[in-house]
C-alpha positions as CSV (number, residue, x, y, z in Angstrom):
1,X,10.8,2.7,-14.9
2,X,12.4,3.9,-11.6
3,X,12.8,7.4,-13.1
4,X,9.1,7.4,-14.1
5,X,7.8,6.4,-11.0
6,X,9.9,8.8,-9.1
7,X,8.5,11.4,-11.6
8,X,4.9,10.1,-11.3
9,X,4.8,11.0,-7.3
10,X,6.2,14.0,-7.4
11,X,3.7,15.4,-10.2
12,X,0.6,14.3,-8.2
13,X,2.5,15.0,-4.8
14,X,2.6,19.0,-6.3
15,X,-0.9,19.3,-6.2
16,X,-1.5,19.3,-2.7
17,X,1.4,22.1,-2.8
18,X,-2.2,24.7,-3.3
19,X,-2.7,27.1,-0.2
20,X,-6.0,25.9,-0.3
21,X,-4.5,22.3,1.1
22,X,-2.2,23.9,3.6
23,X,-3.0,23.8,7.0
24,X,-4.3,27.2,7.7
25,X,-4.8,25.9,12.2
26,X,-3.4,24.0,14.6
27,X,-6.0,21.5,14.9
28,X,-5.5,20.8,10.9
29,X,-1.7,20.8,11.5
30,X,-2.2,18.4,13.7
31,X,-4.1,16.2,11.6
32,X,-1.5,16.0,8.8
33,X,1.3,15.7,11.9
34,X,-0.9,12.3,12.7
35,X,-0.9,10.5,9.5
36,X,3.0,11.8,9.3
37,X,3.9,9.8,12.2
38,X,1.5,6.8,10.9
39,X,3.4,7.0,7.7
40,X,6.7,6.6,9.2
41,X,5.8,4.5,11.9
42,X,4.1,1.9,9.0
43,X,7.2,2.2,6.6
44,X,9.8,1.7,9.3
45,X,8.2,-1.6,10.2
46,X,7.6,-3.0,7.3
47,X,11.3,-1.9,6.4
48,X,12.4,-3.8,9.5
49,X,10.7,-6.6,8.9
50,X,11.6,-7.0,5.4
51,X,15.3,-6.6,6.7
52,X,15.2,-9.5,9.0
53,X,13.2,-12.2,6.6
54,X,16.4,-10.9,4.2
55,X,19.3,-11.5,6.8
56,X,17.3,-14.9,7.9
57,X,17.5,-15.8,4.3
58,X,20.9,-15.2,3.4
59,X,22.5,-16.8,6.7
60,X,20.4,-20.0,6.4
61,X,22.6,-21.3,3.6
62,X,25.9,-20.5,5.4
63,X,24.7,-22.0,8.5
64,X,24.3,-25.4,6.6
65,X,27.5,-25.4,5.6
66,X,30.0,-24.2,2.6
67,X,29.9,-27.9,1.4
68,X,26.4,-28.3,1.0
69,X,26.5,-25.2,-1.7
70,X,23.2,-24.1,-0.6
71,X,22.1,-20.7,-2.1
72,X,19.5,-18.3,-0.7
73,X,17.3,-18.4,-3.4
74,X,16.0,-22.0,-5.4
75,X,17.3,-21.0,-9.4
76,X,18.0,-22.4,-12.3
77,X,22.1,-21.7,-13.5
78,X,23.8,-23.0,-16.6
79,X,26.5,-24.0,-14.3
80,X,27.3,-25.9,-11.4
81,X,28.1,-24.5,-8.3
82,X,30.6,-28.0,-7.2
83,X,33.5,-25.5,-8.0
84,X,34.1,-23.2,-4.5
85,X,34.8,-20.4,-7.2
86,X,31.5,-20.3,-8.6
87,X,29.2,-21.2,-5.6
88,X,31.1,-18.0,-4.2
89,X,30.3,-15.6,-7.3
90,X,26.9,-16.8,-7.3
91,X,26.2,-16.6,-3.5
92,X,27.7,-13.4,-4.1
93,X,25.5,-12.1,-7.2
94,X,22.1,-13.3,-5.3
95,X,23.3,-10.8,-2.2
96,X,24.0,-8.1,-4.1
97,X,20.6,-8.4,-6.0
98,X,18.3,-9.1,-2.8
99,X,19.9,-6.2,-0.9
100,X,19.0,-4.0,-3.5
101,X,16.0,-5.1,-4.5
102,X,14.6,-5.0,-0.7
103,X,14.6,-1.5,-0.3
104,X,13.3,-0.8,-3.4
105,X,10.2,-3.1,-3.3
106,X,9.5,-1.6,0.3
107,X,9.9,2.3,-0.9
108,X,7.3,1.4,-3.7
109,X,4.8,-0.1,-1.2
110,X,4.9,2.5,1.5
111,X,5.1,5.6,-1.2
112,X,1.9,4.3,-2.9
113,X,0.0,3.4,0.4
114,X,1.9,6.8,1.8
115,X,-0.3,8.8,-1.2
116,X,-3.5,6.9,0.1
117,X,-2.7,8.4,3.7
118,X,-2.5,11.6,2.4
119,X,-5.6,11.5,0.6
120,X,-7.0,10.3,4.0
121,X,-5.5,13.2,5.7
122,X,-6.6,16.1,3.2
123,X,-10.2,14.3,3.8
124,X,-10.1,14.9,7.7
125,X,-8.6,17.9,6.9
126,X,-12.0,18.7,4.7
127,X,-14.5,16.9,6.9
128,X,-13.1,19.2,9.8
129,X,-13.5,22.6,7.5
130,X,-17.3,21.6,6.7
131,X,-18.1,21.3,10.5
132,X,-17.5,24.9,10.6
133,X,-18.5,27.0,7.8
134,X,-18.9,30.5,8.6
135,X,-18.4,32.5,5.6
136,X,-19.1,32.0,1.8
137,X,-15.3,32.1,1.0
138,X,-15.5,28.7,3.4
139,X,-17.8,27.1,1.4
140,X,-16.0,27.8,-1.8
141,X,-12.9,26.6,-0.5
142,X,-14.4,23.3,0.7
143,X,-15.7,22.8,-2.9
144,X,-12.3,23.3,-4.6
145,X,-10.7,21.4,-1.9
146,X,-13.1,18.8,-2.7
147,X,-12.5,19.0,-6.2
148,X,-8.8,18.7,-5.3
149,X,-9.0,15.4,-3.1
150,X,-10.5,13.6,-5.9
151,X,-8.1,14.1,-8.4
152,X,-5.7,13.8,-6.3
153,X,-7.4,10.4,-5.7
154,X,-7.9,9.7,-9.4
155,X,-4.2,10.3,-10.6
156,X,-3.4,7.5,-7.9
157,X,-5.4,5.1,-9.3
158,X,-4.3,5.9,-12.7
159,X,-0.4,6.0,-12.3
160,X,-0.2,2.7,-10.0
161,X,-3.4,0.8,-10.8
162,X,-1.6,-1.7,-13.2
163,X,1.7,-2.4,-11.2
164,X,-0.7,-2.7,-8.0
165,X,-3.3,-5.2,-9.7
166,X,0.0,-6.9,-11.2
167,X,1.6,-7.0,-7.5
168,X,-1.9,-8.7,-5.9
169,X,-2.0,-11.3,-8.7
170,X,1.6,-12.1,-8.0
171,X,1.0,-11.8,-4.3
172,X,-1.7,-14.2,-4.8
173,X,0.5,-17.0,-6.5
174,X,3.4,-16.8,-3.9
175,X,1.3,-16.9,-0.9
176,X,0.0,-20.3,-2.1
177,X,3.4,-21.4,-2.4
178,X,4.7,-20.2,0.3
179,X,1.7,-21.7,2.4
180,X,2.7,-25.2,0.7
181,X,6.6,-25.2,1.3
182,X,5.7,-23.7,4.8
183,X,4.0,-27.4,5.4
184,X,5.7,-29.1,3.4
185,X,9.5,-27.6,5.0
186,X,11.3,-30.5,7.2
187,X,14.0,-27.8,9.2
188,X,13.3,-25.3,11.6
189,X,15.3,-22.9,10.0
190,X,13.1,-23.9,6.1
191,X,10.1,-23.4,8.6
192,X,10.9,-19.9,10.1
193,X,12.6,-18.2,6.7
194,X,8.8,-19.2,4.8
195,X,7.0,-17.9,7.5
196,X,8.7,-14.7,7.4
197,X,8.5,-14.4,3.9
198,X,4.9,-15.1,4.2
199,X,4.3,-12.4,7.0
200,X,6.2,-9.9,4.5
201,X,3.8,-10.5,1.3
202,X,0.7,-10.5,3.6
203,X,1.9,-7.0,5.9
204,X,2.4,-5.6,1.9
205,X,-0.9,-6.3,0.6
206,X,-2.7,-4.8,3.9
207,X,-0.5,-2.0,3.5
208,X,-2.6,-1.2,-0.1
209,X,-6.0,-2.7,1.6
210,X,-5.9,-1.0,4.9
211,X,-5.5,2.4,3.3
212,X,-7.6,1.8,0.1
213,X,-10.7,1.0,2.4
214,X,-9.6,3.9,4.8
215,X,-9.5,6.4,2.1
216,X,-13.3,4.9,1.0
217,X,-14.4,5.4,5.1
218,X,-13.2,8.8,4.9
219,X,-15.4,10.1,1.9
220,X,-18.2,8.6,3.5
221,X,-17.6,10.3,6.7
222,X,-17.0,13.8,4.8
223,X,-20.5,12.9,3.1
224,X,-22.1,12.6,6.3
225,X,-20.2,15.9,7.5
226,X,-22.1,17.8,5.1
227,X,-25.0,16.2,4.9
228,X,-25.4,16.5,9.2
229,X,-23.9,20.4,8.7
230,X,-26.5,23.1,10.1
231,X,-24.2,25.8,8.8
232,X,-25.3,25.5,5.1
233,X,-28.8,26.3,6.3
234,X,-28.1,30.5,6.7
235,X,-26.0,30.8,3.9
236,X,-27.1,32.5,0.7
237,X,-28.3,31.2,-2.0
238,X,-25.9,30.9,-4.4
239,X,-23.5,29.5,-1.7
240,X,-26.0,26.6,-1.1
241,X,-25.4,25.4,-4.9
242,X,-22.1,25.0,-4.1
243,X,-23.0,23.4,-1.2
244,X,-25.0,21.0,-2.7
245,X,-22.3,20.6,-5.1
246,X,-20.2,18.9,-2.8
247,X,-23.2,16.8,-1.2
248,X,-24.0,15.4,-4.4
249,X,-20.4,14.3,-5.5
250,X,-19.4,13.0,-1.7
251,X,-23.3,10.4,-2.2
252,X,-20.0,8.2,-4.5
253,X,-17.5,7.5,-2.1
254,X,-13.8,7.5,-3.8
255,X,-12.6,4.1,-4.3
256,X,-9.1,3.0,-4.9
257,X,-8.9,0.7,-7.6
258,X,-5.8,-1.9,-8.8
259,X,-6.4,-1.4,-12.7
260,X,-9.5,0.0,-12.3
261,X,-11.1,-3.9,-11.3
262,X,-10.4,-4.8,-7.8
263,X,-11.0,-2.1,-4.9
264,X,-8.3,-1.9,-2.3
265,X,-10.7,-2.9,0.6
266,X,-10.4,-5.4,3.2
267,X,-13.3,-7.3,1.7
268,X,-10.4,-7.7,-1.2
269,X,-7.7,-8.2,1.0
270,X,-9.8,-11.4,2.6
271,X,-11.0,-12.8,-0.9
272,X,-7.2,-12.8,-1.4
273,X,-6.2,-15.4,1.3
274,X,-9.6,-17.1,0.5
275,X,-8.7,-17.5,-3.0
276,X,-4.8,-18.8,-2.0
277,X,-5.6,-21.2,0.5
278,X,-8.3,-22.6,-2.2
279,X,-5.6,-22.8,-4.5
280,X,-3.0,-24.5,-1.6
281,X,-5.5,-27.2,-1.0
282,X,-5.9,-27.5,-4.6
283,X,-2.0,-28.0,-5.0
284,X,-2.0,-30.0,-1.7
285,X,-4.7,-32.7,-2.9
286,X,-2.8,-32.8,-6.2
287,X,0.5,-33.2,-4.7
288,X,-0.9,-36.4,-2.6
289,X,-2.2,-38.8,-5.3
């Protein structure tokens, strides 16, 4: 699965490999330059925190004490972990499997938000080029560019829809959880490990939100571009087909989809927590008769 996913990016990462979506001036270098630091600066800090929920939740269980044979993670075992020798191996096991599994889930979540901030980029880079058309070679450009962009766009959607929509679902069942052990949790270190967790799932999800409802604002404003373009106006004939072309197929704005149902929007990202904390009251009322 690993292999495919890695396989999946590159393919789709290879289009934008065209001249035609190579920075050809500064101020489009630039651009790309912007979203490159966004990128980094947005992965690094989700890394980061991810790192620091993990160490929080690995020490707690020490810090209570070898005798209390806490582990990090609640689980069910076909064994007891009385024996030193086998709360040891287990304690070690659950490590080994949160440490890797960390990085992973974090790489996953920033490469697919990271494609979303490209497409945002090659969009700027586009709304930028239809402010000033000169030539008809311009206007060609812009449409295949265009024609680019959107199926750039569209292989997103199709290669990570499913594991996103799978991921919010998920998402949407531990943040209800975690919301009810967060009140429910009688130690400060119970308290602070939930929260953290907590901040982690929802900084995730508006990683896919954010840039799922930026990519949408961007095709609108590359609509408006070329609608509010005077350049098209002395162009030849032929040239203002193409033109056209483009104005009539930016009027739908490109929507990022989780298995082609929900859109990655903050409107989503809010009917999310709405739907959880319906769903923690609904657990909390429950829990109290």
């Amino acid at each position: 699965m690993t292999a495919n996913f890695l396989l999946s990016t590159v393919m789709i990462c290879c289009m934008l490999k065209l001249p035609i979506c190579q920075p050809k001036i500064v101020e489009e270098l630039e651009i790309l330059k912007t979203y490159r630091r966004k990128a980094v600066f947005v992965g690094a800090g989700d890394l980061l925190l991810c790192f620091i929920t993990l160490v929080m939740q690995l020490i707690a269980p020490l810090a209570q004490g070898i005798r209390t044979r806490s582990l990090p993670y609640s689980i069910w075992l076909p064994y007891s972990t009385e024996p030193i020798l086998n709360y040891i191996l287990t304690y070690i096991v659950l490590t080994l499997m949160a440490i890797i599994g960390m990085p992973m889930t974090v790489a996953s979540d920033c490469t697919i938000s990271g494609l979303m901030m490209v497409t945002c980029s090659q969009l700027e880079i586009l709304q930028f080029r239809l402010a000033r058309l000169n030539t008809r070679s311009d206007v060609k450009e812009c449409v295949q560019h265009h024609n680019i962009i959107s199926k750039f766009a569209g292989e997103i959607g199709k290669i990570f829809g499913a594991a996103v929509f799978v991921h919010f679902l998920l998402s949407m069942l531990n943040i209800c959880s975690v919301i009810y052990v967060v009140s429910k949790a009688e130690s400060k270190s119970g308290l602070i490990i939930s929260a953290l967790f907590l901040l982690c799932m929802l900084i995730q999800l508006l990683l896919y939100c954010w840039n799922g409802n930026e990519v949408f604002l961007r095709s609108q404003a590359v609509t408006h571009t070329a609608m509010d373009s005077t350049s098209w106006v002395i162009l030849p004939q032929e040239m203002k087909k193409a033109f056209l072309l483009i104005m009539a197929r930016s009027q739908k704005p490109m929507h990022m989809k989780a298995g082609g149902i929900l859109d990655l929007s903050l409107s989503t990202y809010m009917m999310i927590l709405k739907t959880s904390y319906s769903a923690f009251n609904l657990l909390q009322q429950v829990s109290n008769k």
